[in-house]
N, C-alpha and C positions, 0 to 999 in steps of 0.2 A: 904374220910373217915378222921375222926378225929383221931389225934394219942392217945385218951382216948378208943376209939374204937377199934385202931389195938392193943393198949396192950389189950384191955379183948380179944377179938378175939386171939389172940395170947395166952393167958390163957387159954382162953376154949379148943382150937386147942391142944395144952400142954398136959392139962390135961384129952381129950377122948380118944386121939390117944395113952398116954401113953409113948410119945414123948419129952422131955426136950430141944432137938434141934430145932421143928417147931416154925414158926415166921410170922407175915405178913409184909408185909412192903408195903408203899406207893406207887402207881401206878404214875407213871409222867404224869402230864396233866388231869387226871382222880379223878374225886372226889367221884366215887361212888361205888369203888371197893379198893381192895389190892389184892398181891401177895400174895401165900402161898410159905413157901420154907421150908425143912427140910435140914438144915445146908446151905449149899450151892446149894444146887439143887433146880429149880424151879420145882414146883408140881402141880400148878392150879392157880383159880382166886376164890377171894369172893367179891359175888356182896352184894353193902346194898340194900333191896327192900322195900322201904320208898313211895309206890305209896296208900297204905291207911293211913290216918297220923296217924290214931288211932292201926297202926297193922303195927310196925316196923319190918322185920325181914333178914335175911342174906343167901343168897345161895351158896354153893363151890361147885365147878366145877372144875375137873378133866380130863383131857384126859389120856386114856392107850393106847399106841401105843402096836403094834401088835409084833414089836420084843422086846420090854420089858416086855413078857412072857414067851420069850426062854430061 
C-alpha cells in the first residue's frame, strides 16, 4: 500500500469507528495489505483487492479470540 492510501484508510477507519486513536500502518515485505491498530494494540489486516482494475476495493479482517469475550 501506498502511504496516500494508509493515510485515507486510516481516515476512513477514524472517522466510522469513531475512533481518533486507529491508524494503519505498513505491513513489512507486503505490498498489498496494512495493519490496523487502535493505539497500540494490533487489531486486524486490510487487504487492497485490486484483482478487477476497473473495481478497486479494500477488506478488513479481524480475528475475535474467544477469551477476549470474557
Amino acid at each position: 500500500m501506498t502511504p496516500d492510501e494508509i493515510s485515507k484508510l486510516t481516515r476512513f477507519l477514524q472517522k466510522t469507528f469513531g475512533q481518533p486513536s486507529v491508524h494503519v500502518r505498513k505491513r513489512p515485505q507486503k505490498d498489498d495489505s496494512g495493519e490496523v491498530y487502535i493505539g497500540d494494540e494490533f487489531i486486524g489486516v486490510i487487504y487492497r483487492d485490486d484483482e478487477d482494475p476497473d473495481d478497486l476495493s479494500y477488506n478488513f479482517q479481524m480475528a475475535i479470540l474467544d477469551f477476549d469475550l470474557e
